[in-house]
C-alpha positions in Angstrom: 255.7 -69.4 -72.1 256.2 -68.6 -75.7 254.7 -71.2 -77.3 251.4 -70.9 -75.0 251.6 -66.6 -75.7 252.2 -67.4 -79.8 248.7 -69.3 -79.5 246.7 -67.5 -76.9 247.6 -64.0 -77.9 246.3 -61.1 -77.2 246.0 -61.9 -73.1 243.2 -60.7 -71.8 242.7 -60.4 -68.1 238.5 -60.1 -68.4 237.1 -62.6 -65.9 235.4 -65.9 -67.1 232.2 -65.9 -64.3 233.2 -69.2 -63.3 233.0 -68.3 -60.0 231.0 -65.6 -58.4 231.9 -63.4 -55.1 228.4 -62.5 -53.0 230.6 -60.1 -50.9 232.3 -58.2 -53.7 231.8 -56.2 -56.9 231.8 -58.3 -60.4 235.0 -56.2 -61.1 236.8 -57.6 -58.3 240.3 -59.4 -59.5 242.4 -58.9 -56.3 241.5 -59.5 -52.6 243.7 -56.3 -51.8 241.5 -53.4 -50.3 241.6 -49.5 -50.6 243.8 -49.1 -53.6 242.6 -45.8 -55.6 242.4 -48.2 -59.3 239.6 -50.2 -60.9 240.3 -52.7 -63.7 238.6 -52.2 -67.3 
């Protein structure tokens, strides 16, 4: 975990667009439902 953090650091939890939900919005990154956040 260290070695892979040392070389990909910062993290960052933006989506690729590999794959694309019809159903949902683009910033969709959980299937959970009704929770009062929204990612950024």
């Amino acid at each position: 975990m260290r070695d892979y953090l040392a070389a990909n650091s910062p993290v960052n939890p933006t989506p690729r667009g590999y794959a694309k939900a019809l159903d949902a919005p683009a910033t969709l990154l959980t299937q959970v439902t009704g929770v009062p956040y929204d990612f950024r």
